[in-house]
C-alpha positions as CSV (number, residue, x, y, z in Angstrom):
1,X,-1.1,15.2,-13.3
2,X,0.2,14.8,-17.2
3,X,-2.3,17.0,-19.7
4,X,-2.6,15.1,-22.6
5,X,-5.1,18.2,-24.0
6,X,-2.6,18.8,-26.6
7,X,-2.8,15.2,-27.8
8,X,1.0,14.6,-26.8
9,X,2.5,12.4,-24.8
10,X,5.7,13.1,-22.7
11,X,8.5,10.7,-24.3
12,X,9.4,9.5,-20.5
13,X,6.2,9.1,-19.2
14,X,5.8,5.1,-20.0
15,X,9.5,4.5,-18.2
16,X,7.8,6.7,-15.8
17,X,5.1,4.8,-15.2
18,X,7.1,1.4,-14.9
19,X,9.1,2.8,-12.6
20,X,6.3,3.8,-10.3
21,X,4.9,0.3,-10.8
22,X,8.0,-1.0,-9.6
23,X,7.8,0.5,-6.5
24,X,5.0,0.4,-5.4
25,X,5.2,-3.2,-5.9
26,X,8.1,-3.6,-4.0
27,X,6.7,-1.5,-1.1
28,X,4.2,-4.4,-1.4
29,X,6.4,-7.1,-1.1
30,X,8.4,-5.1,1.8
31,X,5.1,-5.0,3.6
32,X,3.8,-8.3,3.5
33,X,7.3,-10.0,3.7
34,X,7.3,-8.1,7.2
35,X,3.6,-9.4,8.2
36,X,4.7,-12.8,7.3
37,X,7.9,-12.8,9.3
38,X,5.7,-11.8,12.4
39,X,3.4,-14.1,11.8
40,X,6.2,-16.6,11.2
41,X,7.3,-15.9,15.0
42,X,4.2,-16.8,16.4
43,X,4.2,-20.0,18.7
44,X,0.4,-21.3,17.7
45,X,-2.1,-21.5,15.5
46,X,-4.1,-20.0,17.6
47,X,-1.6,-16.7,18.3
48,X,-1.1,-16.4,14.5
49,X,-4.5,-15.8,13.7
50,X,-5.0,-13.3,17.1
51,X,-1.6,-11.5,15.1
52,X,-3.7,-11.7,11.8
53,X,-6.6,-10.1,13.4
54,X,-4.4,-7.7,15.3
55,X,-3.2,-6.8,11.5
56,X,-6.4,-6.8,9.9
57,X,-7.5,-4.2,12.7
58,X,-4.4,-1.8,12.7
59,X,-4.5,-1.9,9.1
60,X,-8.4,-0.8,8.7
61,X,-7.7,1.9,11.2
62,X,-4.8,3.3,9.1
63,X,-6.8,3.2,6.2
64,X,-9.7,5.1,8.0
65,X,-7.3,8.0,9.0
66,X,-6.2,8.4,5.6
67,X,-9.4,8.9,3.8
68,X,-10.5,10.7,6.6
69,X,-7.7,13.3,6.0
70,X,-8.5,13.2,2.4
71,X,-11.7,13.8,2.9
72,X,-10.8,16.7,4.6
73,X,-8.3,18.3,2.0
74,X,-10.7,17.4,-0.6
75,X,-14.5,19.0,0.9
């Protein structure tokens, strides 16, 4: 974390910033590029949206470990 108490700002900090942007946006596009290409492979309607579900599922369970761990590290 940056302290901007002095009122200063480090000269790098908005390329900094971009660059972060940049990746995480691209880890973004990575991902869903990925889901898509799955989903792509599917042979029905019907087994895309079980794969979109399946997805939907893994993903909320990743996300409920996560702040479960943070939780943790943070109380």
């Amino acid at each position: 974390m940056t302290d901007y108490s002095t009122g200063e700002c480090q000269a790098d900090e908005p390329e900094r910033l971009y660059l972060k942007r940049a990746a995480e946006r691209g880890r973004h596009e990575i991902v869903l590029g990925s889901i898509r290409a799955h989903l792509e492979e599917q042979p029905s309607p019907v087994a895309v949206l079980t794969a979109v579900r399946r997805w939907i599922n893994e993903v909320i369970a990743v996300g409920d470990e996560v702040a479960k761990t943070k939780r943790r590290s943070t109380g």
